[in-house]
Structure formats: structure tokens, C-alpha cells
N, CA, C and O atoms as a GROMACS GRO file, in nm:
protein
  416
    1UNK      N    1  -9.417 -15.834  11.217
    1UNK     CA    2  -9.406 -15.695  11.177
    1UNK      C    3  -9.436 -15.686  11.028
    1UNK      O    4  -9.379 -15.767  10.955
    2UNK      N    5  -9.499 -15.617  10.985
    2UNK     CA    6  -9.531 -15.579  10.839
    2UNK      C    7  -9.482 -15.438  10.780
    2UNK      O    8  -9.461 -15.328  10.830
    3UNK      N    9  -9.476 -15.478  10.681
    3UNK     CA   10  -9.376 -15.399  10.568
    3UNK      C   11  -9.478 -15.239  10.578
    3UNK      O   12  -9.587 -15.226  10.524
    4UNK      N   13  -9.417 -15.142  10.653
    4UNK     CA   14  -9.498 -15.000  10.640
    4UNK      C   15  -9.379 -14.921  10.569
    4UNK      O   16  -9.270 -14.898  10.621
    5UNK      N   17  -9.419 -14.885  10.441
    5UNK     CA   18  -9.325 -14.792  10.389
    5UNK      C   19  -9.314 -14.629  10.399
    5UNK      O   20  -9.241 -14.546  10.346
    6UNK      N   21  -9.398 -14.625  10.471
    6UNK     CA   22  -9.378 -14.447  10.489
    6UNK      C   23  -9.252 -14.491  10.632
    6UNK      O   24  -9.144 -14.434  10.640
    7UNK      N   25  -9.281 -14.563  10.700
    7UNK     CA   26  -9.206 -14.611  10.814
    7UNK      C   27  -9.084 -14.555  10.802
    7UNK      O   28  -9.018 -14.464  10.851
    8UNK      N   29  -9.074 -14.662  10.700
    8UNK     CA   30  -8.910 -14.744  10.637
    8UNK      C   31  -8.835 -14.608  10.572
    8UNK      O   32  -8.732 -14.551  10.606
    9UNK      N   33  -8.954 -14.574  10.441
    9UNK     CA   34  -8.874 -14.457  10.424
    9UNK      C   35  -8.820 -14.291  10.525
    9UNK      O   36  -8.742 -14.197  10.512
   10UNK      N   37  -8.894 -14.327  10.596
   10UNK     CA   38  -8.845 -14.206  10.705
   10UNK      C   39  -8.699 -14.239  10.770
   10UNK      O   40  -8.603 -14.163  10.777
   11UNK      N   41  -8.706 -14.341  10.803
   11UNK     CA   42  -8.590 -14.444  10.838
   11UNK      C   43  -8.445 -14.376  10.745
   11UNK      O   44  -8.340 -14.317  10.769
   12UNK      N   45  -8.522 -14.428  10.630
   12UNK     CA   46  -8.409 -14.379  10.507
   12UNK      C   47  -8.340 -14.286  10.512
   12UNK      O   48  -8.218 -14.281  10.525
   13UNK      N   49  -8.467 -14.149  10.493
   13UNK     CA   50  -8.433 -13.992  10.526
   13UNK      C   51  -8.340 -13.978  10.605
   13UNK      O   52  -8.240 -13.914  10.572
   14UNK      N   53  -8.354 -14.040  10.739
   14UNK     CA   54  -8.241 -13.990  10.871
   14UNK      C   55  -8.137 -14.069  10.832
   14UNK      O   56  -8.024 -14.021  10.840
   15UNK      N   57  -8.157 -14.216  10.780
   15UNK     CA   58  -7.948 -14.196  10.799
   15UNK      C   59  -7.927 -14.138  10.660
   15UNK      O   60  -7.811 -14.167  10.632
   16UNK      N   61  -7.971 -14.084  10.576
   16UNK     CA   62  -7.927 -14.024  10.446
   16UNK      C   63  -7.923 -13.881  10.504
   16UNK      O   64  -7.931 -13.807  10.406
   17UNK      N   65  -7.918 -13.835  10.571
   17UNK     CA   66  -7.909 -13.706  10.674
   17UNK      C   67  -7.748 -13.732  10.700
   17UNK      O   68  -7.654 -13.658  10.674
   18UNK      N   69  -7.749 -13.844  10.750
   18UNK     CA   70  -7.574 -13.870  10.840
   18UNK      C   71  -7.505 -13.922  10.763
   18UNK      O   72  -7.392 -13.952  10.800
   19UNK      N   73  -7.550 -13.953  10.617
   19UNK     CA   74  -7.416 -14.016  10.543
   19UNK      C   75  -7.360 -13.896  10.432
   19UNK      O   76  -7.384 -13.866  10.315
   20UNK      N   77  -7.261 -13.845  10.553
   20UNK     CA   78  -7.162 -13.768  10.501
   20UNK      C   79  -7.069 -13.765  10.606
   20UNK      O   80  -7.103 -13.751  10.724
   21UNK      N   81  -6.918 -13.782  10.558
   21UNK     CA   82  -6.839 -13.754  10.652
   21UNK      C   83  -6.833 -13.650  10.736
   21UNK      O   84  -6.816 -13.673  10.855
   22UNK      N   85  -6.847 -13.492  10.680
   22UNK     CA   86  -6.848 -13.387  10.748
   22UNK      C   87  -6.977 -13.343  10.859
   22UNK      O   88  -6.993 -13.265  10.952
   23UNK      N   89  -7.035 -13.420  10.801
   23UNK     CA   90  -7.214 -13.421  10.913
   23UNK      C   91  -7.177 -13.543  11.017
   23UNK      O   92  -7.212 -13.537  11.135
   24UNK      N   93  -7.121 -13.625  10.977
   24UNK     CA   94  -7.112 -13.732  11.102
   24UNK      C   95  -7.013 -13.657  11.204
   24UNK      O   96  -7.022 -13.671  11.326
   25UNK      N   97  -6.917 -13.576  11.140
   25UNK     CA   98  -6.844 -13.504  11.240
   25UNK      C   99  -6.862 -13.444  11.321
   25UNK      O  100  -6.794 -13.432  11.423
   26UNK      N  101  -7.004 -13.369  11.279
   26UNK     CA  102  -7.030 -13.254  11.338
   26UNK      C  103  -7.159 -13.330  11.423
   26UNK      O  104  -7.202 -13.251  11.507
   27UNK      N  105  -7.229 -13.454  11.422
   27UNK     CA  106  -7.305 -13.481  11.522
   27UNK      C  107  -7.205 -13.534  11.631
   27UNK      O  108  -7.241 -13.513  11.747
   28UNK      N  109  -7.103 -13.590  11.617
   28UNK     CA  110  -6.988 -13.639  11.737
   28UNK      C  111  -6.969 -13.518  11.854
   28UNK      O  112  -6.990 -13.493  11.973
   29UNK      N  113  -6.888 -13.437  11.672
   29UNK     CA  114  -6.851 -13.311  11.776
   29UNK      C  115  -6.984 -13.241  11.854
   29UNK      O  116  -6.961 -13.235  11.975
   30UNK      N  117  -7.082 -13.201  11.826
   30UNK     CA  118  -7.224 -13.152  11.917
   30UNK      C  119  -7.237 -13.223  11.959
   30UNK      O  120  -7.358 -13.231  11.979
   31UNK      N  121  -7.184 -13.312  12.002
   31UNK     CA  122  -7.274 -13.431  12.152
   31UNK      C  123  -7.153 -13.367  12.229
   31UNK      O  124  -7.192 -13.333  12.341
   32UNK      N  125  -7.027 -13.339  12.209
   32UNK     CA  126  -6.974 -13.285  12.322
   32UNK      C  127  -7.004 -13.121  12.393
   32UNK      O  128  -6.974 -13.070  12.501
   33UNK      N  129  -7.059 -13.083  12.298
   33UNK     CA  130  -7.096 -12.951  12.343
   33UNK      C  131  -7.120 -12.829  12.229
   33UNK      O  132  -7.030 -12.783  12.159
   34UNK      N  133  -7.297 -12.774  12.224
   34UNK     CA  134  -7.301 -12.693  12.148
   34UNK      C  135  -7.148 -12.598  12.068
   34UNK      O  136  -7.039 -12.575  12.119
   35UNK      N  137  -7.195 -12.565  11.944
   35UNK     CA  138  -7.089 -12.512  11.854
   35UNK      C  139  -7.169 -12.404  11.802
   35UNK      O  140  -7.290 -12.401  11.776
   36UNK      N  141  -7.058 -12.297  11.790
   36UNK     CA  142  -7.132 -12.154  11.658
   36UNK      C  143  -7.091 -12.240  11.558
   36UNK      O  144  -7.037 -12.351  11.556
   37UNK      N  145  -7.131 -12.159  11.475
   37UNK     CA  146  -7.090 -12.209  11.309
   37UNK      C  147  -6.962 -12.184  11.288
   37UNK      O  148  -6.882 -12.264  11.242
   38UNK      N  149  -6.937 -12.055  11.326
   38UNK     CA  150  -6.769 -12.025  11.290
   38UNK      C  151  -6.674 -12.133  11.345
   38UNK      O  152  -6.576 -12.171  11.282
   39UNK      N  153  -6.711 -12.182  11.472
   39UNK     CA  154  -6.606 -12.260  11.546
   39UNK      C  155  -6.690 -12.414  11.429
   39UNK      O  156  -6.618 -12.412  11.329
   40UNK      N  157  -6.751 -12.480  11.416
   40UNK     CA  158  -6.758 -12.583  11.286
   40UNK      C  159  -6.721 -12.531  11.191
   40UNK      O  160  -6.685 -12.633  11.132
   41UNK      N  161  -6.691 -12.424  11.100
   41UNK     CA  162  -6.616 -12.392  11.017
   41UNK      C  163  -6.486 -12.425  11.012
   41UNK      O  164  -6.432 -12.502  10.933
   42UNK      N  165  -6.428 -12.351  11.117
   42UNK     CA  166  -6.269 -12.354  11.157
   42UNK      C  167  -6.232 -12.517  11.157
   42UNK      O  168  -6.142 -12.573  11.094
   43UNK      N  169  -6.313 -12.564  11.231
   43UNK     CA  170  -6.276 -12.748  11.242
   43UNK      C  171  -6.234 -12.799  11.101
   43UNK      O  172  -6.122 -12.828  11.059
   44UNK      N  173  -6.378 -12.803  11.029
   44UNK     CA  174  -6.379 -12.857  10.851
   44UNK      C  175  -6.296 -12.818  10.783
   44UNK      O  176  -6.217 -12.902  10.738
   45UNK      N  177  -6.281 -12.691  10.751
   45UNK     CA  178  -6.196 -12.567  10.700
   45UNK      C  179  -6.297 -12.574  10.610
   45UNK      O  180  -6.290 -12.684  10.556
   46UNK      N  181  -6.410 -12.496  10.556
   46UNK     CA  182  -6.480 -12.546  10.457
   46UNK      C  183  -6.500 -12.410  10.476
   46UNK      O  184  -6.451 -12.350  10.572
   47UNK      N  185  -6.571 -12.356  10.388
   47UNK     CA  186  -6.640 -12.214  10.357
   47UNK      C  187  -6.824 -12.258  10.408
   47UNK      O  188  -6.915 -12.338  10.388
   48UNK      N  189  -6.782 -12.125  10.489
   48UNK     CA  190  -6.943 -12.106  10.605
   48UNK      C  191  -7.084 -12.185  10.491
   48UNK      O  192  -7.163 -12.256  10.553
   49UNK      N  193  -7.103 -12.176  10.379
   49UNK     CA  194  -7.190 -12.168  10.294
   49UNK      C  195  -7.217 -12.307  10.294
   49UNK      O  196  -7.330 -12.350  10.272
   50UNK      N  197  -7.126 -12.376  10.315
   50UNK     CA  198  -7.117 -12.513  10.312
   50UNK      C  199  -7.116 -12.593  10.442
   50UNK      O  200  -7.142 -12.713  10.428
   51UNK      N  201  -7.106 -12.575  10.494
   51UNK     CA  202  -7.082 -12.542  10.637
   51UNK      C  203  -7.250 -12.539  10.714
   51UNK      O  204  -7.295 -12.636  10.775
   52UNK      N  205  -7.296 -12.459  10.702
   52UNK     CA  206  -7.451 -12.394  10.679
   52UNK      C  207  -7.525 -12.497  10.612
   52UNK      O  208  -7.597 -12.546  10.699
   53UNK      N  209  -7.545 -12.551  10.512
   53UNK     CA  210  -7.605 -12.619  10.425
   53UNK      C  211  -7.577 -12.799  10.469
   53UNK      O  212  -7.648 -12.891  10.427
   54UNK      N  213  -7.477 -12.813  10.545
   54UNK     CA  214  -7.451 -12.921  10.608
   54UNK      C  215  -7.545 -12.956  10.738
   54UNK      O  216  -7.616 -13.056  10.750
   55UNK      N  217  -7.530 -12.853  10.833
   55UNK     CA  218  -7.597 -12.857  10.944
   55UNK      C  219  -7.742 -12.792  10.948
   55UNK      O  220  -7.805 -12.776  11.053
   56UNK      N  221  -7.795 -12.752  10.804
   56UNK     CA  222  -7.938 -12.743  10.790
   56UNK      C  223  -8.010 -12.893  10.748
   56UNK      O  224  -8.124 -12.931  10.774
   57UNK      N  225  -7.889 -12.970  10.666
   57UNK     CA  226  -7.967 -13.098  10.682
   57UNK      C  227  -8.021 -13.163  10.779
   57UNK      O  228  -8.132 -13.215  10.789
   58UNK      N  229  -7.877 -13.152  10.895
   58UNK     CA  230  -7.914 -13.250  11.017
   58UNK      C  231  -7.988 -13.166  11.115
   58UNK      O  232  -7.990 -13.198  11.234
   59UNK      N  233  -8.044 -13.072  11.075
   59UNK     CA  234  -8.171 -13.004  11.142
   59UNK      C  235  -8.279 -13.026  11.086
   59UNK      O  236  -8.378 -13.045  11.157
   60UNK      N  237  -8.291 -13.030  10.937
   60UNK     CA  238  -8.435 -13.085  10.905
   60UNK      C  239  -8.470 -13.244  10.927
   60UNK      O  240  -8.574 -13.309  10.944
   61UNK      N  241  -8.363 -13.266  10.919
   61UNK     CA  242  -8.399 -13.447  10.974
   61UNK      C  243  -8.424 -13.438  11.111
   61UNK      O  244  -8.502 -13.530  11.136
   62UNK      N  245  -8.398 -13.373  11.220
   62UNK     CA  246  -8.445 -13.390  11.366
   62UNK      C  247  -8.352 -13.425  11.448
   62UNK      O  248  -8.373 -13.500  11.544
   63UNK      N  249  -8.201 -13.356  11.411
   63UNK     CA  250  -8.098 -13.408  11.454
   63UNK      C  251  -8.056 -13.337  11.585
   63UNK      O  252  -8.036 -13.371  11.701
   64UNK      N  253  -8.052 -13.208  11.505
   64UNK     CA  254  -8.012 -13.106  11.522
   64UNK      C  255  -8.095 -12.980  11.565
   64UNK      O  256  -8.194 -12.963  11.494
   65UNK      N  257  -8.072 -12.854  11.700
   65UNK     CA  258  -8.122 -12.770  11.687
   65UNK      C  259  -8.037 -12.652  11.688
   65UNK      O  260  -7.924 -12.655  11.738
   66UNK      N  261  -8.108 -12.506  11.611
   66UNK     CA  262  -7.988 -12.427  11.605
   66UNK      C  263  -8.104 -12.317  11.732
   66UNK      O  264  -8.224 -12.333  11.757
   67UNK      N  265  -8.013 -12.222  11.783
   67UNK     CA  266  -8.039 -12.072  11.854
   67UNK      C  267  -7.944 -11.990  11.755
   67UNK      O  268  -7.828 -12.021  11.725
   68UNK      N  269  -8.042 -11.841  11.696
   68UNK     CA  270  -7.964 -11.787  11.702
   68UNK      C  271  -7.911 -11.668  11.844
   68UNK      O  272  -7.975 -11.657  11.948
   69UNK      N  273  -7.816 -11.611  11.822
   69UNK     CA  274  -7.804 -11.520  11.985
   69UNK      C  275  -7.661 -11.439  11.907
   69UNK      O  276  -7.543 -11.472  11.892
   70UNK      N  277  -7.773 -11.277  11.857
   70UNK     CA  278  -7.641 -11.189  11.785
   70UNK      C  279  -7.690 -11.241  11.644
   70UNK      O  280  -7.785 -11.285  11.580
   71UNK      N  281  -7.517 -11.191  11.642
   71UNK     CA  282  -7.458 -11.268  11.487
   71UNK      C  283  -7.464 -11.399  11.454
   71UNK      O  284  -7.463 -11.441  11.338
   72UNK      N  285  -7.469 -11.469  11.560
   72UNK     CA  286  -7.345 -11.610  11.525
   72UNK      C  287  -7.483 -11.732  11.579
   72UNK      O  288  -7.566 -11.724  11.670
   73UNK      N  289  -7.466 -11.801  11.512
   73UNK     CA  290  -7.606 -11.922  11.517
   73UNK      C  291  -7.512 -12.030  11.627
   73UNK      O  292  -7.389 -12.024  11.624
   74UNK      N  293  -7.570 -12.111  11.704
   74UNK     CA  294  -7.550 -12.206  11.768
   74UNK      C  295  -7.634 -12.325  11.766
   74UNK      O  296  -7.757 -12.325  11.779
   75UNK      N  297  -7.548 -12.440  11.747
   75UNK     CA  298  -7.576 -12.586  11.747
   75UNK      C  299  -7.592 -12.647  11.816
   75UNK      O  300  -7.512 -12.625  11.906
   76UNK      N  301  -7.690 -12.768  11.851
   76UNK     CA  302  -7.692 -12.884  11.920
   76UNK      C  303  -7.748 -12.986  11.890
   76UNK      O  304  -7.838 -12.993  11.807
   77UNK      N  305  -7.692 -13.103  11.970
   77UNK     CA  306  -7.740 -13.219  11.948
   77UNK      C  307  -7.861 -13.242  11.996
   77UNK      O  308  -7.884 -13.261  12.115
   78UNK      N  309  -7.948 -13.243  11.902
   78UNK     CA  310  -8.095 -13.310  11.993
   78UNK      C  311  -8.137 -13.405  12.014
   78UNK      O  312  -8.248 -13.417  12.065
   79UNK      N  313  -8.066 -13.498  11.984
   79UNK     CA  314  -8.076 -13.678  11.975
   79UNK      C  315  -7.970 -13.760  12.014
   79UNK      O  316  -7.951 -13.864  11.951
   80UNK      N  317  -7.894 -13.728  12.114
   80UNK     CA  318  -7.761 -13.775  12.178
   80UNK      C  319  -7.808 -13.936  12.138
   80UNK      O  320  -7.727 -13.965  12.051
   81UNK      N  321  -7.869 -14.017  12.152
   81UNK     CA  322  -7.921 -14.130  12.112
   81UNK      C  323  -7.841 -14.168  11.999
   81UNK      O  324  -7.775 -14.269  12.019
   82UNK      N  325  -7.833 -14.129  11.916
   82UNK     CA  326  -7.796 -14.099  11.740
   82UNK      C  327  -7.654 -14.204  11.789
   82UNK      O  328  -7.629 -14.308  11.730
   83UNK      N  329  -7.583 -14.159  11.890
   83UNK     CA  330  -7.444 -14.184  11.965
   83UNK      C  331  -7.434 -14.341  11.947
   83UNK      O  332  -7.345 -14.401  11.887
   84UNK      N  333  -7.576 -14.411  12.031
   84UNK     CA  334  -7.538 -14.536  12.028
   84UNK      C  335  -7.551 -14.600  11.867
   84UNK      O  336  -7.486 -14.702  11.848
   85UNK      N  337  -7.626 -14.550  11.759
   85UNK     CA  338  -7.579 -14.596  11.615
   85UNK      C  339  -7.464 -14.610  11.630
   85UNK      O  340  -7.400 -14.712  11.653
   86UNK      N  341  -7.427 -14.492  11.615
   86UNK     CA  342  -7.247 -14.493  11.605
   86UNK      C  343  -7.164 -14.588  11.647
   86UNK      O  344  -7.057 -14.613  11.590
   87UNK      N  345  -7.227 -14.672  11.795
   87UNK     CA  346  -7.149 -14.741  11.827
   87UNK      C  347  -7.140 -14.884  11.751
   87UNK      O  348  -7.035 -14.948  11.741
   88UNK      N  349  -7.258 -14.923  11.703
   88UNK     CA  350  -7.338 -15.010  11.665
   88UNK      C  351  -7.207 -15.017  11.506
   88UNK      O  352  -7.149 -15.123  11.483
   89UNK      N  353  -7.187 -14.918  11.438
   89UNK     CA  354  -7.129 -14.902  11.333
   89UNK      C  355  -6.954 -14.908  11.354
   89UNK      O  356  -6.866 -14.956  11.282
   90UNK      N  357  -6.951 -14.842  11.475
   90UNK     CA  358  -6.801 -14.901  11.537
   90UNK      C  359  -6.775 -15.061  11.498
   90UNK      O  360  -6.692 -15.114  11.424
   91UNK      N  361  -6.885 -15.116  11.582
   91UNK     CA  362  -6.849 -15.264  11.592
   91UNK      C  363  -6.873 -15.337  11.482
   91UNK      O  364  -6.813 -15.444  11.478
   92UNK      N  365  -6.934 -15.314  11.405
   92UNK     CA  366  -6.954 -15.352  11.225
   92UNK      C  367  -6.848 -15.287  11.160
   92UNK      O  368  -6.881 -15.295  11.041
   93UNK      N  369  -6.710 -15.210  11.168
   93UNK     CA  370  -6.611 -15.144  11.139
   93UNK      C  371  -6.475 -15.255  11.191
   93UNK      O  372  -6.373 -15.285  11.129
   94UNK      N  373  -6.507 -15.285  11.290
   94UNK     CA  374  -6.420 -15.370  11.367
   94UNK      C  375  -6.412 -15.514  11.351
   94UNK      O  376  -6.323 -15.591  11.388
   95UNK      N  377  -6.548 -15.542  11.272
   95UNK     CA  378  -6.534 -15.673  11.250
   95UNK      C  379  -6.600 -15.760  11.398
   95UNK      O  380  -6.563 -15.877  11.403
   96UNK      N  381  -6.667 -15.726  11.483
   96UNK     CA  382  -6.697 -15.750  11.558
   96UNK      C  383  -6.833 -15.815  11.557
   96UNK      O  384  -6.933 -15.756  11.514
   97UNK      N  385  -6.833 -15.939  11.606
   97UNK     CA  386  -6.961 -16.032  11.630
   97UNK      C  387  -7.046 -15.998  11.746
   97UNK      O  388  -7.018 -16.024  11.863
   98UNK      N  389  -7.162 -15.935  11.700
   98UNK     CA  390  -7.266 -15.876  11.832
   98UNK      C  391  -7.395 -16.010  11.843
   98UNK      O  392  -7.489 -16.015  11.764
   99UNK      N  393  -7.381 -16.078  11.918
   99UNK     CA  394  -7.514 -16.179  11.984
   99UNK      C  395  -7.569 -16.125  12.080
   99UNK      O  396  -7.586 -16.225  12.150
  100UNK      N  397  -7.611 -16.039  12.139
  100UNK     CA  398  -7.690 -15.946  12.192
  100UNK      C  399  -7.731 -15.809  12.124
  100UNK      O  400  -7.673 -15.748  12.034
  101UNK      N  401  -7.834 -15.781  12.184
  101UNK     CA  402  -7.896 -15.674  12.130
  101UNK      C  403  -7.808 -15.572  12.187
  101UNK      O  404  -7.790 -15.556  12.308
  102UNK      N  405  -7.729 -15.475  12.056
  102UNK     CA  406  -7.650 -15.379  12.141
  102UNK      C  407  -7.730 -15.267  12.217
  102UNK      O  408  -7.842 -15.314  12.238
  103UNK      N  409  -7.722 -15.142  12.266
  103UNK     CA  410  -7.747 -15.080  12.316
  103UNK      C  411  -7.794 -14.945  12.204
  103UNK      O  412  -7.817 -14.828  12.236
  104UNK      N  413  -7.798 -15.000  12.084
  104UNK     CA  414  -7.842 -14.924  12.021
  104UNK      C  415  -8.030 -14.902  11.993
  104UNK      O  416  -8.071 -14.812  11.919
   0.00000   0.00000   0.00000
């Protein structure tokens, strides 16, 4: 494999998308089931503005898609995939020795 850096840096972009606590929250929480904003508000307690500006990241990275419908915008996960990282980071959290290729 050879070193492609537009690759790598795209790579970058997306988990610099998810390294935030309140964005990792909110891809967990949207894998269980689309969210308005107000109801991710209420969770964080954060003011909508911020709130908004969180989950426009993990939409421009390709995380995330919004509908609006009315007033109120709705979320989802578009990369349920994203899930098995997570797990991958579980077990590097845990101290856990992986000799197989996880499922990530």
C-alpha cells in the first residue's frame, strides 16, 4: 500500500468530525433513532446554536443526514457503520488485546 495523502487526509477530516464528546453522543444516540434538534438539545442541555453547529459538522463529514418537516429539523445516522469504530475504541478503552481483525 502506498502513502496517498489526499486518502489519509480525508481519513483525518472524519474522525476530527467525531472528536468531540457531545458529537460522539449524538452519533450513538441517532443510531437508535432519528432526533429533532430540540429533543438533542434537551439531552446536552446546551443552547440550540450550539447544538446546530455540532450536528452540521457531522453532516458535512457524511455522517449525518438532516430533513427538515415544519419547524423542527430531524437527524440521522447515515453511517450506522461508524458503530463498529466505536467498538473498536471500546476495546482499546478496556485494555483489551484484539488478534483478529475486529469487525470494524
Amino acid at each position: 500500500m502506498s502513502y496517498d495523502q489526499a486518502h489519509f487526509t480525508e481519513r483525518a477530516r472524519i474522525i476530527k468530525a467525531l472528536a468531540h464528546p457531545v458529537r460522539l453522543f449524538f452519533v450513538e444516540e441517532l443510531a437508535r433513532h432519528e432526533r429533532c434538534v430540540c429533543e438533542l438539545t434537551a439531552m446536552v442541555g446546551l443552547d440550540i446554536s450550539t447544538v446546530s453547529k455540532h450536528l452540521g459538522v457531522l453532516k458535512k463529514a457524511g455522517i449525518l443526514v438532516d430533513e427538515k418537516r415544519g419547524n423542527q429539523v430531524f437527524y440521522q445516522l447515515l453511517t450506522p457503520c461508524i458503530l463498529n469504530f466505536f467498538g473498536c475504541i471500546e476495546a482499546v478503552i478496556g485494555g483489551e488485546t484484539v488478534t483478529t481483525n475486529c469487525a470494524c
